[in-house]
N, C-alpha and C positions, 0 to 999 in steps of 0.2 A: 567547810564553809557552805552555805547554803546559797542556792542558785534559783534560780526564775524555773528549772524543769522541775528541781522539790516542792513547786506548788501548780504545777500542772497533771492534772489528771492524762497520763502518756499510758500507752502498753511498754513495753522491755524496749530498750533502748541498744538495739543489738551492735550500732557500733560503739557505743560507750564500752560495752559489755568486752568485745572484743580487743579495747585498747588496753581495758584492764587488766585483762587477762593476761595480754604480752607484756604489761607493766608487773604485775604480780612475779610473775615466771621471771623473767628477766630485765629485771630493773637497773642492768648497765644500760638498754639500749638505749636511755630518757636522758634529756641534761640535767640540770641542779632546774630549770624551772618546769622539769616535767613534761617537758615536749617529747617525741620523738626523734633521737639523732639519728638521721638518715643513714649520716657516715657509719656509725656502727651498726648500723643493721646492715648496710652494704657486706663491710665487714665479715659477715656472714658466712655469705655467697662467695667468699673469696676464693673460686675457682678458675682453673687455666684459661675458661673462655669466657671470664665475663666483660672484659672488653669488647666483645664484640656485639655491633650494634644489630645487626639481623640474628633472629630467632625462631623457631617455630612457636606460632601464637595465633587466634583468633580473634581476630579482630573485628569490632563494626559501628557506624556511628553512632553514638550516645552510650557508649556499653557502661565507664566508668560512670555517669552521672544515674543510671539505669541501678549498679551496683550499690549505691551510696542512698536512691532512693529505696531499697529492698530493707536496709535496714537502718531505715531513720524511723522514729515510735511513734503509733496512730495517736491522735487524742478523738479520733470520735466513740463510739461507743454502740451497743444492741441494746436491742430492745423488744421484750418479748413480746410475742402478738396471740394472746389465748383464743383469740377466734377462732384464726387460722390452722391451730393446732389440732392435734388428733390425739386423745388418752395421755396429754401431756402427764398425770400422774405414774401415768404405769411404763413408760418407756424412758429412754435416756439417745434416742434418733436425734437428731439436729436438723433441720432445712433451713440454710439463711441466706436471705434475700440479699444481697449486696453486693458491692465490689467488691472483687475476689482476692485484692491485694492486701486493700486493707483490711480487708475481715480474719485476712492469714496474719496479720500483724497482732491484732488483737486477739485470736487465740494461739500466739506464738508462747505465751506466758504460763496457759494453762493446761495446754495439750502439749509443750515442750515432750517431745522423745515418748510422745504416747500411740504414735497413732502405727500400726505394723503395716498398714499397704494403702498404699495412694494408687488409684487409676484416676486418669481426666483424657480427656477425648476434645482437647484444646481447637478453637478454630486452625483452620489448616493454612488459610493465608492465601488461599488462590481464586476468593471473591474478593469485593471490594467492602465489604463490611469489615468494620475494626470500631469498635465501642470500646477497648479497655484504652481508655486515657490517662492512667495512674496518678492522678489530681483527686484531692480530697479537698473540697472549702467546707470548713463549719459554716458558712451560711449555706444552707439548704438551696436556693434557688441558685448560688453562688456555683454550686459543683453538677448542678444539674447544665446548668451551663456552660461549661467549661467541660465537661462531656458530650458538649454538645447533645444535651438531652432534653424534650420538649418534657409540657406538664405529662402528655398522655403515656413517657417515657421513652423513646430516643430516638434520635438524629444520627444515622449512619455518619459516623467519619471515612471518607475516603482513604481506600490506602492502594493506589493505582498501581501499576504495574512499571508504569514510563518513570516512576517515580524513584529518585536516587536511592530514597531510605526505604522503599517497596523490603525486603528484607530486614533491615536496620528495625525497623517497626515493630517485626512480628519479634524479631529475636528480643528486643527490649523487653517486648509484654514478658515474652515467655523467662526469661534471665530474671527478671526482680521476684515472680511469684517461685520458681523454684529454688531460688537461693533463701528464701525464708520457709519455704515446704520442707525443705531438707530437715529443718531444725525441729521440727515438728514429727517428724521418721525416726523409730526407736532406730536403736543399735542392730536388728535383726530383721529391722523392716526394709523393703522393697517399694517402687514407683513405677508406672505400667505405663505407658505413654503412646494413646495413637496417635498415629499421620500416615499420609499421604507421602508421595510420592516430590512434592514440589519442596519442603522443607528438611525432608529426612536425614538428607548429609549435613545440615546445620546445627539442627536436633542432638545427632548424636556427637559431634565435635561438643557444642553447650555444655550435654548432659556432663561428658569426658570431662568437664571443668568443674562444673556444681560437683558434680557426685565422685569424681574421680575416676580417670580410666581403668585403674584395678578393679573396680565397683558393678562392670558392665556385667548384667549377666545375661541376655540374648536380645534377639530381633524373633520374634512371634508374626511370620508371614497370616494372612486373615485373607481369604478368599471372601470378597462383602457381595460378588453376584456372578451372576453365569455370564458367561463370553455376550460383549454387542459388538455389533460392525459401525454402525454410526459415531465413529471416536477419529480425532486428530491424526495423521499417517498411518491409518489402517490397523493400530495396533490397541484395543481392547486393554486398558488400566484395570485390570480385576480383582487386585490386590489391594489391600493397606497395610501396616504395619504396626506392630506395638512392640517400642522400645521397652526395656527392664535393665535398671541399675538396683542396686543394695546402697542402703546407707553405708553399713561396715560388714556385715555377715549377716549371709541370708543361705538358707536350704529348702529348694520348693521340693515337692514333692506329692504325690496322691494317694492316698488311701488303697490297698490295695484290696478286694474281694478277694481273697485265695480259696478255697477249696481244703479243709482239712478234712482228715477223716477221723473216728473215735474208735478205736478196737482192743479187743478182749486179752491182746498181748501188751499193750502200753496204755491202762487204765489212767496214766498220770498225766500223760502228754498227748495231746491229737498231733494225727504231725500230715504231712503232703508232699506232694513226689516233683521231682525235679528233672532234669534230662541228665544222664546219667555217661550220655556222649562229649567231646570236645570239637574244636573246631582245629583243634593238629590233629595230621597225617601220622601213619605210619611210620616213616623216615625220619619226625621229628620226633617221634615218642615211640622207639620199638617196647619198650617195656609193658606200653598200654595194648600192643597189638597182639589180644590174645583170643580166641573161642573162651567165652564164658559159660561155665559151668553148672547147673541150679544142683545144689548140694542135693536140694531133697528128691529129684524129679528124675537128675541125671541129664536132664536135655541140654543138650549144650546151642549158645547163642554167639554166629559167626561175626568178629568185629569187623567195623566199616573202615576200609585201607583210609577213605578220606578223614573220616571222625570215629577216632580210636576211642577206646570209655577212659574213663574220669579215673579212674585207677587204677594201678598198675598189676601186672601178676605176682606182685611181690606184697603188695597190700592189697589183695582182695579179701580174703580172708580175715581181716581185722576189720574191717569194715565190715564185710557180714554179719560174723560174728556180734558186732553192736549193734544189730540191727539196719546198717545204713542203707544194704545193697534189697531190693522188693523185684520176683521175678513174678510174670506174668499170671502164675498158678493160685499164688501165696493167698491172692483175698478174691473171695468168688466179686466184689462192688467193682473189680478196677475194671478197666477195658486199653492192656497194654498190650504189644506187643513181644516187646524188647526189655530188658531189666531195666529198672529206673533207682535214682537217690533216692532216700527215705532224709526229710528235713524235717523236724520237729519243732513245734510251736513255742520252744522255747528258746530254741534256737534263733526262731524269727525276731524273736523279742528282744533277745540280748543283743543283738546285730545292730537291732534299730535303737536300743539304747542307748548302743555306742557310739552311732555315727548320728544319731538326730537328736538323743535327748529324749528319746520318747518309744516307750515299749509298743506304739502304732506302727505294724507293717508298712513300710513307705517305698516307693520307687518313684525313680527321676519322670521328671515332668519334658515334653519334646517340643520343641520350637513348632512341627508339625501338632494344630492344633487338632484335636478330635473331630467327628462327624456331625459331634451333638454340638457343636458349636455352627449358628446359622448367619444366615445372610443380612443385608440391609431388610431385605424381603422381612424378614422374620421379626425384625422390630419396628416394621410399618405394619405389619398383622399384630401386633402387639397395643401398638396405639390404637389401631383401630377398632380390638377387641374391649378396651377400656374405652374409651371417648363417643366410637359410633361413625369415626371418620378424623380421617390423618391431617390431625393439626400440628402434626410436628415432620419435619422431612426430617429420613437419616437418622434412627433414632439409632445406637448401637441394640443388640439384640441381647436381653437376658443373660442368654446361652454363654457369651464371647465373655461378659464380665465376672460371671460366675466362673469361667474358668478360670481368671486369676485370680478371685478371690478362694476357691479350693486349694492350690497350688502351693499356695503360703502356709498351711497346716496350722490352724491356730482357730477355735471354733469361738472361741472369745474374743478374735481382733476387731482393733476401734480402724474403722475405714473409711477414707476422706477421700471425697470427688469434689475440685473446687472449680467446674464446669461444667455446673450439673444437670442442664440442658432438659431433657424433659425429665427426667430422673429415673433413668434408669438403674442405676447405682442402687435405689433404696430396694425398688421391687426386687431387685436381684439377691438381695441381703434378706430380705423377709422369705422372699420363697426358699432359699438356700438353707436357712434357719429350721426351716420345717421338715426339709427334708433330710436332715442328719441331726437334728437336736441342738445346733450349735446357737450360742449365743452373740454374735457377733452385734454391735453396733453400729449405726454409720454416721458422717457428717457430710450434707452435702451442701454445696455454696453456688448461689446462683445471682447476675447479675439481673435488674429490672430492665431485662431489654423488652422494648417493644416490638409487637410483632405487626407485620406487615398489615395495613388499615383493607388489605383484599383477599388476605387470607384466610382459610379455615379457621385457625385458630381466633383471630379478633371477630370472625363474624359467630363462632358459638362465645361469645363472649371474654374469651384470654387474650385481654391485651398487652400483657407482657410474659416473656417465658418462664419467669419466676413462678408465675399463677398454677399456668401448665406445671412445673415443675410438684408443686403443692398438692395440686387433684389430681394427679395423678397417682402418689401415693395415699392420699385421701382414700380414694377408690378401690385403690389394692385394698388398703386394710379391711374397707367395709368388704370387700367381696369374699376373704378370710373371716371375717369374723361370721358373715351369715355361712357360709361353709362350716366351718367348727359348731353354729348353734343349729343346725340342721343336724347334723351328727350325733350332736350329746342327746339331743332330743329324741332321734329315732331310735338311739341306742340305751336314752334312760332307764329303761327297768332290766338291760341287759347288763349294763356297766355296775348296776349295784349290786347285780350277784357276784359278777365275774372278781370285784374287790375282793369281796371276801373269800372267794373261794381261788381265785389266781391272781397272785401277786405282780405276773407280769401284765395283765388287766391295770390293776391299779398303777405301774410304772407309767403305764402309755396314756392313762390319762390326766397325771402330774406331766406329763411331756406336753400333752396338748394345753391343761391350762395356762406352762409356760411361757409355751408361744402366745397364746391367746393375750395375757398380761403384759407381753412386751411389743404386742404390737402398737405403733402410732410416733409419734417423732413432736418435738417440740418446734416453733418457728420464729424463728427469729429475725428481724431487720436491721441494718446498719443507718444509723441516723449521727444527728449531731450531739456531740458532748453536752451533758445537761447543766454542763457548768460554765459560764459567766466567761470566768477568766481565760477561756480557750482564744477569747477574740482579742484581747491584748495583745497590745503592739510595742515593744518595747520603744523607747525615745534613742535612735542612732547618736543625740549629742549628747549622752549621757553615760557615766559610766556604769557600771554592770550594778554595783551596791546601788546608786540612786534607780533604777531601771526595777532592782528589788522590792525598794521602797515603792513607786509608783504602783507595782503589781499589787500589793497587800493591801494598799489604800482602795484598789481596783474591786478587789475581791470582798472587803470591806463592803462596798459600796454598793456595788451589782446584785452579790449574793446575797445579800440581808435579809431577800422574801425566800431565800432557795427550796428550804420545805413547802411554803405555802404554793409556789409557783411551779415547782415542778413534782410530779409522780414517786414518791418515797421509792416504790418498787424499784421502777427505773431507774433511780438515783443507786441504789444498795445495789443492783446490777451490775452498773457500770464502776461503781468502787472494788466490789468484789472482782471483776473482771480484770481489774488495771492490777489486784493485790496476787494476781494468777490464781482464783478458784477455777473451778468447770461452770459453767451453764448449768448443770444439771444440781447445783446446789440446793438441800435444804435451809430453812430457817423459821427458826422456833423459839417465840416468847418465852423470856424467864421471869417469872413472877417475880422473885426475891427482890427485882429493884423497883420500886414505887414511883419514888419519885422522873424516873424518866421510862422511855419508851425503851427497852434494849431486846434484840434478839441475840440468837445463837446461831451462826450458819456454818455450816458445814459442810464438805463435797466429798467428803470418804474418805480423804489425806489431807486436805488442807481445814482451819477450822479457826473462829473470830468469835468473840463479840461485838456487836456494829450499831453503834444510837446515831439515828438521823435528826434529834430532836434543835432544836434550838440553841438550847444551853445546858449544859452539863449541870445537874445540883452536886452540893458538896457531900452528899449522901451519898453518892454514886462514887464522887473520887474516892469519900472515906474506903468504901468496900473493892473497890479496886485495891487501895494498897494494899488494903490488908490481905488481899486473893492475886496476888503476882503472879500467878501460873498459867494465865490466860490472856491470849491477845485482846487488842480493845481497838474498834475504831469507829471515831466519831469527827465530825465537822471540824473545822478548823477552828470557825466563826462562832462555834457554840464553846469557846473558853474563854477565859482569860488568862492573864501572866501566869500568876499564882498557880491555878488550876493545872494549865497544859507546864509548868514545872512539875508538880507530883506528880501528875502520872510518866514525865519521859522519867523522872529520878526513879521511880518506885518501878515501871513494868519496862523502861530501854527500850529496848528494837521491839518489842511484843505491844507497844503504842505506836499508832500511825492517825495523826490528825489530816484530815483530806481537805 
């Protein structure tokens, strides 16, 4: 039976989705009118202690209305800005301006379980600034308001300290955008989470709920500066933190450099040396505690009482024999002392096949981050190496995000910051890209906050962080791309030998053109629905069929100029967007229909044809039916009876009138 949301332009309706589901799966729990019966899901739970009213749980004001708004469906829509964008042909980058809830809502459909690692670097809660108000008005000026946002872009909401919901606040923001982030994290994807010190116990309680307690996989301590004395009770905050949960399974890990060697006795396999001691005593392992003997040399090597060798005197000899055991004589390259393992490259290979899926050498990644991971310092020298001076305070630093983005082993993962502040997320992904080859993409989401009318920033002209966000990858790019065309340049009549005559010449500079062709990011803004009917109000004295009825008459009525009045592009965007394509969609004229306008779009898995024309000819239905093997979708208002009958009878679910 058809409803007033079958003719609203919504993204995924993720509680409908979810009652389905448990109606599918178990459809004792519903009555005969399809509700949910409490009692038998109670039922369930029929454990020794469910009578009991105290529980452990987290709790806090507005959590459930918080949860309910997380997944109720946007109807606004993006809308792309080719100005703003950089090589939008040759990249598949994202930056979009908007409210970060709802822009997660609207690519909840298309990026569902695509994206392998999430970092956000969320306000921390311990100013008084809070601009996420989780209100969407399709009237433009409506929601700007209600965000309490001026024309010039926004009005600080207070969220005071003395205040009851001080807390309640921040948890709401942060509980509705990652209960729909989650949905959006593959199966083996990961989420990086800074804070501070003022939320962090609430954080990972939260997290422990969205992602599940099994799911946690560390706290990453971040030294952001060197010790000051000027701090509250003497004691110097030098720390932050970044939380990590897993969707479902996750294995980080790093690329290891190892050291093999190539020799004249194992022409097949390069192999490399290992410690060839333990960390048992004597007393625990008399077997191992023996003087080691070098077969060819005769010198014998005294074992250490504390760390006896790796094998015993009962298997030495079988291990020599296979070459395992290398003493300090055997190759004039080593510089050992003591006998060492002999581990073979292929060995390394099959190990890591086995436990990660991938013949890359890997080892575990340390809560203890590395050295090359820098300060606050580091990403205010960053800004201020791109701009000329620090329009951004606090930026996180390259270094810090690039470590979680290496970590996760995946040189192809799609990676989403949906607080994307000045952007450092994107430069961190571009220069990462160049420096191992990888392909990674990113999306980053940024709301149109305004920046203080005394700041650096508004006075070189950024007055909202979104901007910032924008040129500042801008900038990167350009500053890469004249890096790469200086190079090709000084090295043009070098590189066109080196092709022909060295192939790994020519690798490296298919490497570079790579990079060079994927650098730049498309931009997009979150705006209002281009359709009419979003603003309908249904009549409360009517029942749902006549409520129907008013809607169609509405749409009818409103819509009649929709082509003429609104932006085809942005129309076919937003349709495409609500049917779960990517942003990154092609679309491509097909001649063969004359009589109407029709394209072909495509995003690499998903695929339409899509007429935004007016009215559909009978020329176009004819060849529809007779080619059933392709989706089709066009206006609602551009059929009639007749028409929109042959095509649901002839193409079914592969027809969708909008």
């Amino acid at each position: 039976m058809e409803t007033i949301n079958d003719y609203m332009p919504l993204s995924n309706d993720w509680n409908n989705e979810r009652l389905l589901t448990l109606k599918r799966l178990y459809p004792d729990l519903f009555t005969n009118e399809q509700m949910p019966n409490i009692q038998e899901i109670i039922k369930i739970f029929n454990y020794a202690g469910l009578q009991e009213t105290e529980r452990y749980e987290f709790r806090w004001f507005g959590k459930s209305q918080a949860k309910r708004n997380a997944f109720t469906p946007s109807n606004a829509t993006l809308v792309y800005d080719e100005e703003r964008s950089v090589n939008p042909n040759d990249s598949e980058n994202l930056i979009i301006e908007g409210e970060n809830l709802e822009v997660l809502k609207l690519l909840s459909g298309s990026y569902r379980e695509k994206v392998k690692c999430i970092y956000i670097d969320p306000p921390y809660n311990k100013d008084k600034d809070f601009v996420y108000k989780d209100t969407w008005k399709q009237d433009i000026k409506g929601y700007w308001e209600d965000s309490e946002m001026t024309e010039k872009g926004v009005k600080i909401d207070t969220n005071s300290e003395t205040s009851g919901r001080y807390h309640s606040n921040w948890l709401n923001m942060i509980y509705t955008r990652f209960l729909i982030a989650r949905q959006l994290l593959s199966d083996d994807g990961a989420i990086f989470i800074s804070i501070d010190d003022t939320e962090i116990h609430h954080l990972r309680k939260l997290c422990d709920e969205v992602f599940g307690e099994e799911n946690f996989i560390a706290i990453f301590p971040w030294k952001k500066r060197t010790a000051k004395s000027d701090v509250p009770f003497g004691i110097s905050q030098d720390y932050e933190w970044i939380i990590s949960y897993a969707k479902e399974k996750f294995n980080a890990g790093l690329d290891i450099e190892r050291k093999y060697y190539q020799t004249d006795d194992f022409p097949k396999d390069r192999w490399r040396l290992s410690d060839l001691t333990t960390q048992r005593n004597a007393k625990e392992r008399p077997n191992s505690a023996f003087d080691m003997v070098d077969p060819k040399t005769g010198k014998s090597f005294p074992y250490n009482p504390l760390r006896v060798w790796g094998v015993s005197i009962d298997t030495f000899q079988n291990y020599y024999d296979k070459g395992k055991i290398v003493f300090p004589q055997d190759y004039d390259i080593l510089k050992i002392s003591i006998p060492a393992f002999r581990v073979f490259e292929s060995e390394d290979k099959a190990k890591a096949l086995k436990k990660y899926g991938s013949e890359d050498a890997i080892k575990a990644a340390s809560t203890f981050l590395p050295k090359s991971v820098g300060l606050t310092e580091d990403g205010n020298k960053e800004i201020i190496e791109i701009f000329g001076s620090k329009i951004f305070s606090f930026p996180k630093p390259t270094s810090l995000v690039k470590y979680f983005y290496s970590i996760i082993n995946d040189k192809n993962a799609l990676i989403l910051d949906f607080f994307g502040g000045s952007g450092t997320t994107g430069q961190a992904i571009v220069e990462l890209n160049r420096e191992d080859g990888g392909n990674r993409k990113f999306i980053i989401v940024q709301i149109p906050e305004a920046t203080d009318e005394k700041s650096e920033a508004y006075k070189a002209g950024y007055k909202k962080i979104s901007d910032i966000t924008i040129e500042r990858n801008k900038r990167v790019v350009a500053k890469i791309e004249k890096e790469l065309a200086e190079k090709a340049k000084k090295k043009e009549g070098e590189l066109q030998l080196d092709i022909v005559a060295e192939p790994a010449a020519n690798e490296l500079q298919t490497k570079n053109n790579k990079h060079q062709s994927g650098l730049g990011f498309k931009v997009f803004k979150l705006q209002k629905s281009n359709f009419p009917r979003v603003d309908f109000a249904p009549d409360p004295e009517l029942d749902d069929a006549a409520n129907l009825e008013l809607l169609k008459k509405y749409i009818a009525d409103k819509e009649s100029q929709l082509v003429n009045a609104f932006n085809k592009e942005e129309l076919m965007t937003e349709i495409l967007l609500k049917n779960n394509f990517s942003l990154n969609y092609t679309a491509i004229p097909q001649e063969q229909f004359t009589k109407n306008e029709i394209v072909f779009a495509t995003d690499g898995e998903k695929e339409t044809l899509i007429c935004l024309d007016v009215s559909i000819a009978p020329e176009t239905v004819d060849y529809l039916k007779a080619n059933t093997n392709q989706k089709f979708i066009c206006l609602e208002r551009a059929l009639d009876t007749t028409k929109k009958y042959n095509l649901k009878h002839y193409l079914g679910d592969k027809f969708n009138a909008f």
